[in-house]
ZAMARGU-4260 file (C-alpha; in steps of 0.2 Angstrom, whole numbers, plus 5000, padded with zeros to 4 digits):
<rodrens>
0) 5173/5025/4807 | 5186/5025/4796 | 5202/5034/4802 | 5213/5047/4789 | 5230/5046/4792
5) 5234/5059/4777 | 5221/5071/4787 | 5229/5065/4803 | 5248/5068/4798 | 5244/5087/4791
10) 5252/5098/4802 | 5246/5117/4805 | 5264/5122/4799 | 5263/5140/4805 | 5259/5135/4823
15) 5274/5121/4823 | 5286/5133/4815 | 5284/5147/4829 | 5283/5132/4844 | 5300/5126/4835
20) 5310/5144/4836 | 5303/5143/4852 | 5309/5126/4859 | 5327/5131/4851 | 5328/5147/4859
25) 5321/5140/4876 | 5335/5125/4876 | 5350/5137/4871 | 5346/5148/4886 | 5343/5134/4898
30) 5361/5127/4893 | 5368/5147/4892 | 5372/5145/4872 | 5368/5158/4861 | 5375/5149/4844
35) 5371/5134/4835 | 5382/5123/4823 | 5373/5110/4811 | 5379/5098/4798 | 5372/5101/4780
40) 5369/5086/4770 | 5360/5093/4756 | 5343/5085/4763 | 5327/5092/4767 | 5331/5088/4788
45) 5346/5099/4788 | 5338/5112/4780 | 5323/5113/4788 | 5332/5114/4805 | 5345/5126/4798
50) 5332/5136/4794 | 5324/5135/4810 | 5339/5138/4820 | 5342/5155/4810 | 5323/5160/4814
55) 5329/5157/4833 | 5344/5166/4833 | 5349/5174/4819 | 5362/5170/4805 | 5376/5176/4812
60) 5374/5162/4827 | 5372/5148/4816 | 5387/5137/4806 | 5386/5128/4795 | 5396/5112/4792
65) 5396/5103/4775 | 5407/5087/4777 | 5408/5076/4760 | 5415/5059/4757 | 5427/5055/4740
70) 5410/5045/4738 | 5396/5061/4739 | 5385/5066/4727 | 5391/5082/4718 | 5372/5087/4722
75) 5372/5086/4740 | 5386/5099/4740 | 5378/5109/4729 | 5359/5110/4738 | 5369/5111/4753
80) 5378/5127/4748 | 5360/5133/4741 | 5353/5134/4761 | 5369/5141/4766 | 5367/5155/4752
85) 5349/5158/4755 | 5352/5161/4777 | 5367/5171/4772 | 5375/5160/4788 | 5392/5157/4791
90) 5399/5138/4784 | 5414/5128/4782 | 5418/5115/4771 | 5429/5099/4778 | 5430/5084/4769
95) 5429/5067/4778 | 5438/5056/4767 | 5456/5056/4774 | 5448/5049/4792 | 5435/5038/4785
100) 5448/5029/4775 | 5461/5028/4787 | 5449/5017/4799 | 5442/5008/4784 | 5460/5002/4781
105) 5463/5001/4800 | 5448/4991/4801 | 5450/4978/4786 | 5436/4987/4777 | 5441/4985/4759
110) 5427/4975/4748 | 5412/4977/4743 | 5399/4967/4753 | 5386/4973/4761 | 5393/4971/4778
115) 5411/4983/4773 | 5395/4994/4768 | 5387/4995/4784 | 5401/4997/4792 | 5409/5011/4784
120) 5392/5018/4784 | 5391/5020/4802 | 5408/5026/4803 | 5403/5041/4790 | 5390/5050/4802
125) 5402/5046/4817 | 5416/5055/4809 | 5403/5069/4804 | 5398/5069/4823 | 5418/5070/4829
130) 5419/5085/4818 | 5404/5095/4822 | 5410/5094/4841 | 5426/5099/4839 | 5418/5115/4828
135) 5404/5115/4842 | 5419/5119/4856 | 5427/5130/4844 | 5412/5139/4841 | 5406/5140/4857
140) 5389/5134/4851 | 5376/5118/4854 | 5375/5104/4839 | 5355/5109/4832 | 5349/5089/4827
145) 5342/5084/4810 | 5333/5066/4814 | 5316/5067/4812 | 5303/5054/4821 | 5300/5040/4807
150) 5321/5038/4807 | 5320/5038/4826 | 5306/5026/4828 | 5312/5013/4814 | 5329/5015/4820
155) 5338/5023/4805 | 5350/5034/4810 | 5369/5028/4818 | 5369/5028/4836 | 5383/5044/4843
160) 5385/5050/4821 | 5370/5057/4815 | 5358/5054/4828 | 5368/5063/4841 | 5365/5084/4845
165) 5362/5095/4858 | 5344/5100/4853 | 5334/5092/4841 | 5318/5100/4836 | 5311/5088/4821
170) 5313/5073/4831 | 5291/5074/4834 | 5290/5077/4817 | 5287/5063/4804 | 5296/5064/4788
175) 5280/5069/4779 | 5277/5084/4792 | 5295/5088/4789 | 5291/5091/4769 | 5275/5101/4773
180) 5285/5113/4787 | 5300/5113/4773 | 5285/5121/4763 | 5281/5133/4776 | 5300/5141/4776
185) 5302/5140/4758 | 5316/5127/4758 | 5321/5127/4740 | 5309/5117/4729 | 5324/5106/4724
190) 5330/5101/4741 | 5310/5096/4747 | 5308/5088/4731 | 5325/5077/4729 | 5324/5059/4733
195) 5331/5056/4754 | 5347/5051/4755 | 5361/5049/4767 | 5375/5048/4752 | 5383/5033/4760
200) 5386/5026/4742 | 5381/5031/4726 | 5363/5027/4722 | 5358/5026/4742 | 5344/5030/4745
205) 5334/5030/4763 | 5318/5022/4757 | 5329/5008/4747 | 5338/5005/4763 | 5324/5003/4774
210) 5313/4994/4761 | 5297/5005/4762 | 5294/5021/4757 | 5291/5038/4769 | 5273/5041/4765
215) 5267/5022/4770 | 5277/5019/4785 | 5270/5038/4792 | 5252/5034/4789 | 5255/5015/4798
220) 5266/5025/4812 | 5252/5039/4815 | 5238/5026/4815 | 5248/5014/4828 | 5255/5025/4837
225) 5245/5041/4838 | 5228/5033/4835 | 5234/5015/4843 | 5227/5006/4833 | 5226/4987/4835
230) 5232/4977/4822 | 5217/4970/4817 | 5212/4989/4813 | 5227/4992/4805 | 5224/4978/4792
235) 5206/4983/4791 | 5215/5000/4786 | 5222/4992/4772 | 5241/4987/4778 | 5247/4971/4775
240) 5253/4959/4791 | 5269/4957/4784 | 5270/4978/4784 | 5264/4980/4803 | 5273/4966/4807
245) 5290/4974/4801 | 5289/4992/4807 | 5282/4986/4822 | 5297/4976/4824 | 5308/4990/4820
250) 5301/5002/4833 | 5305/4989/4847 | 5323/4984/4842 | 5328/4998/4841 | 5324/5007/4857
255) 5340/5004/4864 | 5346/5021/4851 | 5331/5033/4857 | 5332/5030/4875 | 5352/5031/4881
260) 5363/5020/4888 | 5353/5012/4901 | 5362/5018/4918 | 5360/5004/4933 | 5353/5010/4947
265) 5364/5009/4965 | 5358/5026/4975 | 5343/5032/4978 | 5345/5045/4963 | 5352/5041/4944
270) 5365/5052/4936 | 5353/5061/4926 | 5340/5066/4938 | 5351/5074/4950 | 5351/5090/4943
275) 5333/5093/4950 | 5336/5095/4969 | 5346/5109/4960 | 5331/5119/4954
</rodrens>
């Protein structure tokens, strides 16, 4: 029998939105935090998070951050400032350029190759991070993530920039999952339907990037991993070899970025389990 992945990916978007204000609230009182601070890109992720973060804890506990490049879409600003608008939260506004430019010229980045790109591209979101932490201290609240599961499994996101938060609640959620929940909490229409970007340089977009687009890669990435799939039935499924092949090899080179720095084992007990015998 023929598996549906459309069917399979459709998410009951009443059920995950109460089980995500949930999880948020449950993580800020394990870690004693009662805000949250998130960057605003513009982007259905942000928003979506944003929105579930003021559903957790109120407006008044949440910040939000917009941090533009010289390089950003006027847009990104703009659909950013519409979220802030419509939670009524608290936001500041701090542009990035001065730093990101200073360790572009710092670090010889001046043309226009892809590598310079790449690199100031990773340096964009790690900035972005630096500043959300310094406002996270400032505000005495937890960085509320914005990756959802197809960046996290295919690797696209910059390992300690955007990737890196406190909580992240869209991180089991595939892109597609994350438009139809951006549905449910009545994301502005123009945010869910504006073409995915990380504004790294004008005309970026995230399926240009990575070379496939959101509503493919989910269906193969529900049906392999969810469904597991062999990739004999994923072909019968109507996936070219060359299209397995490439996600698959995606999801395995970059596991390093969803698993942490791998910590070597010399005591009985690593770093990040001792806090059990606590309990």
């Amino acid at each position: 029998m023929k598996v549906d992945a459309a069917k399979g990916l459709a998410i009951n978007a009443r059920r995950i939105r109460a089980k995500l204000v949930d999880f948020i609230r449950d993580e800020l009182l394990k870690a004693r935090y009662g805000r949250l601070v998130i960057g605003l890109s513009g982007g259905v992720d942000s928003a979506v998070s944003a929105f579930l973060g003021v559903e957790a804890v109120g407006a008044a506990n949440v910040v939000g951050v917009l941090m533009p490049y010289r390089a950003s879409q006027p847009s990104s600003v703009t659909d950013a400032m519409a979220v802030v608008n419509k939670l009524g939260i608290k936001h500041h506004a701090i542009d990035i350029t001065a730093p990101v430019d200073a360790l572009a010229k710092e670090f010889g980045l001046s043309g226009d190759d892809n590598a310079a790109r790449l690199r100031l591209g990773n340096i964009m979101p790690r900035v972005r991070m630096i500043t959300l932490y310094d406002m996270s201290v400032r505000e005495r609240a937890l960085v509320l993530g914005t990756s959802n599961k197809t960046e996290l499994l295919l690797g696209y996101g910059t390992l300690y920039g955007d990737v890196a938060c406190a909580i992240n609640p869209l991180g089991d959620l595939y892109k597609t999952q994350v438009w139809q929940l951006a549905k449910r909490l009545r994301v502005p229409d123009g945010i869910i339907a504006k073409k995915p970007t990380a504004d790294l340089w004008p005309g970026q977009t995230d399926e240009g990037e990575l070379g496939l687009e959101y509503a493919e890669a989910d269906k193969l990435l529900y049906l392999m991993l969810d469904r597991k799939l062999s990739e004999a039935k994923l072909f019968e499924a109507g996936f070219a070899p060359e299209f397995i092949g490439r996600v698959k090899r995606l999801i395995l080179a970059n596991q390093f970025k969803r698993r942490g720095p791998a910590v070597a084992q010399i005591a009985r007990r690593k770093p990040n389990k001792d806090f059990e015998i606590l309990k």
